[in-house]
C-alpha positions in Angstrom: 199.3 342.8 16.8 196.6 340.0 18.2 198.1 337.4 15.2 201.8 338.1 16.1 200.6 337.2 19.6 198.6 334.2 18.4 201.2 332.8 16.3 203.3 333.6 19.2 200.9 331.5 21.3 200.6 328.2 19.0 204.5 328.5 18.9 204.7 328.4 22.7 202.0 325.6 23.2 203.2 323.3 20.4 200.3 323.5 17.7 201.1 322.8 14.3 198.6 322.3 11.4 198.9 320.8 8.0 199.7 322.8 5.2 197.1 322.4 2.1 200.2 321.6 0.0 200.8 318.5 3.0 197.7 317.3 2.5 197.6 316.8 -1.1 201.0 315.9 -1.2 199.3 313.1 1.1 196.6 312.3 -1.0 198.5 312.2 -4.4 200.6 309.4 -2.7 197.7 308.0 -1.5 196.4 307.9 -5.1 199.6 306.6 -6.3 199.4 303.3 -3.9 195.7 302.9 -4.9 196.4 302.9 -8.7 199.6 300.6 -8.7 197.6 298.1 -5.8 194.0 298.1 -7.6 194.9 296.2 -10.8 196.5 293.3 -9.1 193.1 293.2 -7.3 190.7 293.1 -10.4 189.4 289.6 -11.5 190.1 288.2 -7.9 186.5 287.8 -7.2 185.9 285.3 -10.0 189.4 283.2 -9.0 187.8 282.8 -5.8 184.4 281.9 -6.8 186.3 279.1 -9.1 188.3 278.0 -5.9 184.7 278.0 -3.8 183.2 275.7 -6.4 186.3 273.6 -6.8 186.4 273.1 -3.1 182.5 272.2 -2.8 182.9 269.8 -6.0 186.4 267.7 -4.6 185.8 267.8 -0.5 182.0 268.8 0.5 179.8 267.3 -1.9 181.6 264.6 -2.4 182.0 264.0 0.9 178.5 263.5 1.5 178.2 261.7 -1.7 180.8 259.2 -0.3 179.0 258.5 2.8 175.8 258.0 0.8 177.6 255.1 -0.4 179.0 253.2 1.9 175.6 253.7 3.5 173.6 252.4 0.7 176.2 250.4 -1.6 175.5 253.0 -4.1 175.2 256.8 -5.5 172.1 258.3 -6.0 170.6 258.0 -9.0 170.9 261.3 -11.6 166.7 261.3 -10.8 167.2 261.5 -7.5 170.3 263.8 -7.9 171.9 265.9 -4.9 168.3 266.0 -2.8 169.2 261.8 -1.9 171.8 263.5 0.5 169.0 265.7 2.2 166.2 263.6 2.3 165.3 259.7 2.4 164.5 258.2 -0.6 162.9 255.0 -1.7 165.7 253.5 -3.5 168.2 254.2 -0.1 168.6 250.7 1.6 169.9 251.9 4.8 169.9 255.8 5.1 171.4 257.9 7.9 171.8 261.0 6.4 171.1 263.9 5.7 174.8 264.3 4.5 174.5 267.7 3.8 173.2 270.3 5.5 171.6 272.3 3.1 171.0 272.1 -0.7 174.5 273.0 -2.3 174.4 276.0 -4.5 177.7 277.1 -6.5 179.1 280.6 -5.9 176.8 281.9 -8.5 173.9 281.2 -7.2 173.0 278.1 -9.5 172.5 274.2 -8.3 175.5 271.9 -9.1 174.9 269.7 -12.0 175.0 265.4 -10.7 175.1 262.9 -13.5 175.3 258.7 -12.1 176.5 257.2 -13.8 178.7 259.9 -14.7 179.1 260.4 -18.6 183.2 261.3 -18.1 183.3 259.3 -14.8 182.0 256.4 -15.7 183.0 254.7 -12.4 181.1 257.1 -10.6 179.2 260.3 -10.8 179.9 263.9 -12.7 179.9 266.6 -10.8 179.9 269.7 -11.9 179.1 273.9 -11.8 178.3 275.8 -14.8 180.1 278.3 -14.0 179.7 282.3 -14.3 178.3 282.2 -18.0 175.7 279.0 -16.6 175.7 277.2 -20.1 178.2 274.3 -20.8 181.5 276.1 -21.8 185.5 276.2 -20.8 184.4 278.0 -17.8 182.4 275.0 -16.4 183.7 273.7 -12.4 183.8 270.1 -13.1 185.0 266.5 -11.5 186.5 265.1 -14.2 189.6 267.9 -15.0 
């Protein structure tokens, strides 16, 4: 007699609760979504780590690197390297950096490689990450492709 009156009660005051079946009708859909969304997902990390390092190499870096030389009529030196944009060096005429502020690292954790003159830019400087493998291969971030 009391759960004829309680489910008399819960009638009266509204209360409802989710079935088990609900539920894991609920998370089997949620399952569903997760499975058909998580592939397009996968291998996004490393696109963006290639766009991060493609960014640094076209627009920060050389940013700084182009100051460097309308400031001293020149690009630092592959000796002196990325450091010329942090720090005075000898060979810098008339300095007013730093034109960085910090030491650029590429999304991996490694320093960016300088060459000046550059060996496929022989204008100007190479510029370039090694990539996620960090030896010289096709995945290489570089300036001159």
């Amino acid at each position: 007699m009391k759960q004829a009156q309680r489910k008399e009660n819960r009638k009266r005051k509204g209360l409802k609760g989710f079935t088990l079946i609900e539920l894991m009708l609920v998370v089997i859909i949620i399952g569903a979504l997760v499975a058909m969304v998580m592939p397009r997902l996968t291998g996004r990390g490393e696109q963006a780590r290639e766009a991060a390092a493609r960014a640094d190499i076209s627009a920060n870096i050389a940013t700084g690197l182009k100051l460097y030389e309308l400031d001293n009529g020149s690009f630092p030196s592959t000796q002196e390297g990325l450091n010329a944009l942090l720090t005075n060096s000898a060979s810098a005429k008339n300095w007013k950096g730093p034109y960085l502020e910090k030491k650029p690292t590429d999304p991996w954790g490694r320093e960016y490689k300088y060459k000046c003159p550059g060996e496929h830019r022989t204008a100007d400087y190479d510029l370039y990450s090694l990539g996620k493998d960090g030896v010289d291969s096709a995945d290489d971030v570089t300036n001159w492709q």
